[in-house]
VOPAGU-2260 file (C-alpha; in pm, 1 decimal, decimal comma):
REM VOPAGU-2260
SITE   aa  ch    i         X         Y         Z
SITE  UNK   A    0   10619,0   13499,7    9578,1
SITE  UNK   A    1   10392,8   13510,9    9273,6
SITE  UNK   A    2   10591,9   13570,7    8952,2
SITE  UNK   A    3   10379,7   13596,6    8609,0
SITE  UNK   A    4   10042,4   13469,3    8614,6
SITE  UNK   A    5    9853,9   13309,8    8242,7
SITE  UNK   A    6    9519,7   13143,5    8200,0
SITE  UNK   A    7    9639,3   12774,0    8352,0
SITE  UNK   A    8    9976,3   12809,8    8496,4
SITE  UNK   A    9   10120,1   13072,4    8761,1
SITE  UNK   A   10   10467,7   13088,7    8859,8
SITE  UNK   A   11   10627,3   13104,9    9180,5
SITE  UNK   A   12   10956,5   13197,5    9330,6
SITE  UNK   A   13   11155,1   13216,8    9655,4
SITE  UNK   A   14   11502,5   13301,9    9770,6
SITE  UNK   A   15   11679,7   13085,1   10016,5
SITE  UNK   A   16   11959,9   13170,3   10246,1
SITE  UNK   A   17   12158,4   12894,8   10127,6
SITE  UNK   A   18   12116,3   12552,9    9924,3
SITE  UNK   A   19   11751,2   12383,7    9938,5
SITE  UNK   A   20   11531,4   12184,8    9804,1
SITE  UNK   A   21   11218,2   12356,9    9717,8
SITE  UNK   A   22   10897,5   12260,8    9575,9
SITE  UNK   A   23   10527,1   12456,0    9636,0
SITE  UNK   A   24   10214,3   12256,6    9739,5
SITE  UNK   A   25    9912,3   12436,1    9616,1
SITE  UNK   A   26    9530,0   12421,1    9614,1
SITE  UNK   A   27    9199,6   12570,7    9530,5
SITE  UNK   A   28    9106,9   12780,7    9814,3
SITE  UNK   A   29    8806,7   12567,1    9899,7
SITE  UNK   A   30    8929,8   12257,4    9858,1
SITE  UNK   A   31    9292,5   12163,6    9989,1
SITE  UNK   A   32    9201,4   11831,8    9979,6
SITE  UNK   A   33    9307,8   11805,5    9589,5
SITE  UNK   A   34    9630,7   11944,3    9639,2
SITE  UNK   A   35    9894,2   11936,1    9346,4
SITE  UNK   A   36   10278,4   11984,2    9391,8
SITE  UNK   A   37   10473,4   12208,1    9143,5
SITE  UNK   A   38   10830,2   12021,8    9047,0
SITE  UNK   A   39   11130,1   12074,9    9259,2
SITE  UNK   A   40   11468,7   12256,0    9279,8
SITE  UNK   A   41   11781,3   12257,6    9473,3
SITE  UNK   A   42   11859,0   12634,0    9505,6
SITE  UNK   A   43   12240,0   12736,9    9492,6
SITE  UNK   A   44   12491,8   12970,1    9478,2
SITE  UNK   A   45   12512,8   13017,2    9093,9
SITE  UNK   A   46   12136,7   13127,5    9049,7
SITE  UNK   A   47   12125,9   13326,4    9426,8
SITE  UNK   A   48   11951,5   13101,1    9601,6
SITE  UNK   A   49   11646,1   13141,4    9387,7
SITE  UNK   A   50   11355,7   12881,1    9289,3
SITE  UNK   A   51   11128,1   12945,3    8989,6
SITE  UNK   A   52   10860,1   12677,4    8957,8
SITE  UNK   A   53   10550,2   12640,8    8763,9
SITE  UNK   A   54   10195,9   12536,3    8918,3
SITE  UNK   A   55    9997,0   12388,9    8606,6
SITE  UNK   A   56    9721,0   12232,8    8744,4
SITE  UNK   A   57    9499,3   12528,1    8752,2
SITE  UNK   A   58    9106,9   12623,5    8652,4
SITE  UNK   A   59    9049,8   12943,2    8474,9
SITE  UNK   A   60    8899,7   13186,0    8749,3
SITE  UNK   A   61    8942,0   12972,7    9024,8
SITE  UNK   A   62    9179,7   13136,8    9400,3
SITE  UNK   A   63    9429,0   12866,4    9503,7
SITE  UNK   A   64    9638,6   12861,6    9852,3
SITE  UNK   A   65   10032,6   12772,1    9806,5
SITE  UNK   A   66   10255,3   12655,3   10045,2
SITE  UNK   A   67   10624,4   12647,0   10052,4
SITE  UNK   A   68   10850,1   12307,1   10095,9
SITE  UNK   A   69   11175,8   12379,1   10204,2
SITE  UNK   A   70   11404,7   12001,5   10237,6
SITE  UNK   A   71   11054,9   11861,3   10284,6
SITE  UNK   A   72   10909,3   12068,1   10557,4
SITE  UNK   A   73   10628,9   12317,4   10491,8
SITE  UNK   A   74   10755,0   12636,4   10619,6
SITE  UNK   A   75   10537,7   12838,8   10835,5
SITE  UNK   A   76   10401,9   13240,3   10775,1
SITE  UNK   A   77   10199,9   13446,2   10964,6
SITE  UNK   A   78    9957,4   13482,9   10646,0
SITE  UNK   A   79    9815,8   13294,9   10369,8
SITE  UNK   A   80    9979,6   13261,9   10032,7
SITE  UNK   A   81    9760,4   13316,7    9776,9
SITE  UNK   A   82    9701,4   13366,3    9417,7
């Protein structure tokens, strides 16, 4: 999910079902060839389960794809992630 949003950073969030290591992969929508990674969490119990990580690597104006890494493994949606 897409938290706040600023001129070169966006943040993102998920909620888990238990303890994870999260990160996001994302990417301008044309090019997912220069992909950048956001940092990465363990999710637990004390804050719900719940990731909040920055993507900084943006352009002004620019529409970027994200993906989301749980343990490593990008997890599959029936639609695109975008922001």
């Amino acid at each position: 999910m897409v938290g706040y949003s600023d001129y070169k950073e966006v943040a993102l969030w998920v909620q888990t079902k238990g303890s994870h290591y999260v990160k996001f992969k994302y990417y301008k929508s044309e090019n997912i060839k220069e992909a950048h990674w956001t940092k990465s969490v363990i999710t637990s119990q004390t804050n719900a389960f719940i990731a909040k990580l920055i993507a900084d690597s943006l352009e002004a104006g620019k529409h970027y794809n994200y993906e989301v890494y749980l343990d490593g493994k990008k997890i599959e949606l029936n639609r695109t992630l975008t922001f």
